[in-house]
C-alpha positions as CSV (number, residue, x, y, z in Angstrom):
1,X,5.3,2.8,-4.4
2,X,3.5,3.5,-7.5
3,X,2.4,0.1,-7.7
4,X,1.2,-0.1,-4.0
5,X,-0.5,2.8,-4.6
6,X,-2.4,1.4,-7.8
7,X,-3.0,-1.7,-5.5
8,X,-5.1,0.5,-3.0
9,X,-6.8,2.0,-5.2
10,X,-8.2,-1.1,-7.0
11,X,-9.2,-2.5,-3.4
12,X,-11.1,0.9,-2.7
13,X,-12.9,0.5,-6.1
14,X,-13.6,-3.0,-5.6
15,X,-15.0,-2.3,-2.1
16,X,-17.1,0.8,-3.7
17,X,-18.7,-2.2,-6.2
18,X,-19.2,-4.5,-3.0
19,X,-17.1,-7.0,-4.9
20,X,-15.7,-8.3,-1.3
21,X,-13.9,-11.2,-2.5
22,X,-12.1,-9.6,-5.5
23,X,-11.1,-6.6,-2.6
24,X,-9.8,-9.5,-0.2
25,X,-8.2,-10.9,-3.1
26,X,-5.9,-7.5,-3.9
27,X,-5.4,-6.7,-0.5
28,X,-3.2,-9.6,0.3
29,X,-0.4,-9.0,-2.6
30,X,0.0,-5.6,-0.1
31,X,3.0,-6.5,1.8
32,X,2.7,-4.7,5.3
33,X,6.3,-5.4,5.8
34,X,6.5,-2.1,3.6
35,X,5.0,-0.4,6.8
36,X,7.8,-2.0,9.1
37,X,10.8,-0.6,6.9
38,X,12.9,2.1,9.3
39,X,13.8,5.0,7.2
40,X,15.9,6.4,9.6
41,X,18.4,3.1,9.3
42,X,21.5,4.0,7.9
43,X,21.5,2.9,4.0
44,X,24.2,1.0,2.4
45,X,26.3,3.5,0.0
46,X,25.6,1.9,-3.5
47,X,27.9,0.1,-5.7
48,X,29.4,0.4,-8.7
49,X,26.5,-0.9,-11.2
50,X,23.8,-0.5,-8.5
51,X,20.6,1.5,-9.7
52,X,20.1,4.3,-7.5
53,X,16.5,4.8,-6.5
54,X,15.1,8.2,-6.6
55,X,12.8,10.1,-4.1
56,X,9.1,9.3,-5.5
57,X,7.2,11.7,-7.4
58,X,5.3,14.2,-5.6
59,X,1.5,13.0,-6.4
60,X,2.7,10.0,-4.7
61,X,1.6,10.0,-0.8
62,X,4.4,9.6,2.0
63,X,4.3,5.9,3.3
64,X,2.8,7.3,6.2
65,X,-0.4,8.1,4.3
66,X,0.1,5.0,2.2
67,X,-0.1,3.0,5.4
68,X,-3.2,5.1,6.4
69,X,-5.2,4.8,3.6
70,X,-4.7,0.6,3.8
71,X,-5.4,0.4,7.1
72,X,-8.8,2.5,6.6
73,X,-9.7,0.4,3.7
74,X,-9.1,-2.7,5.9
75,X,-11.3,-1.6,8.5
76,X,-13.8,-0.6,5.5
77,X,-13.7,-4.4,4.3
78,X,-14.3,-5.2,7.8
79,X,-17.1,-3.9,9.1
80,X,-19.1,-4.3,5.4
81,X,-18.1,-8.3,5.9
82,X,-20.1,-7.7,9.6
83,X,-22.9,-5.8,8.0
84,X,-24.0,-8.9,5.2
């Protein structure tokens, strides 16, 4: 998540310096099959050896707002490509 997160934040940036290709560029290592992921599946009880991933920190947004914030910037990148 943290890296997602820094990922957004470099496209906003980007997008603030009307660097368009550079923001197009970042925006496409964002999977959106993060957004698709069902948290109310049942998960697998770990193994023996498996890592065990904790709960992110809490100046991290929910994946809700994650997904927000990217599709905002998205329609951001979008309607500066239609204004140039």
């Amino acid at each position: 998540m943290q890296n997602f997160l820094l990922l957004l934040s470099q496209v906003r940036l980007c997008l603030d310096r009307q660097d368009y290709v550079r923001a197009q560029i970042l925006s496409r290592k964002i999977s959106t099959r993060v957004f698709e992921a069902d948290p109310s599946k049942e998960k697998k009880k770990p193994k023996e050896g498996d890592n065990i991933v904790q709960d992110a920190p809490a100046d991290i947004p929910s994946l809700l707002e994650l997904k927000r914030i990217y599709y905002e910037l998205m329609i951001r990148y979008v309607m500066l490509l239609n204004l140039n």
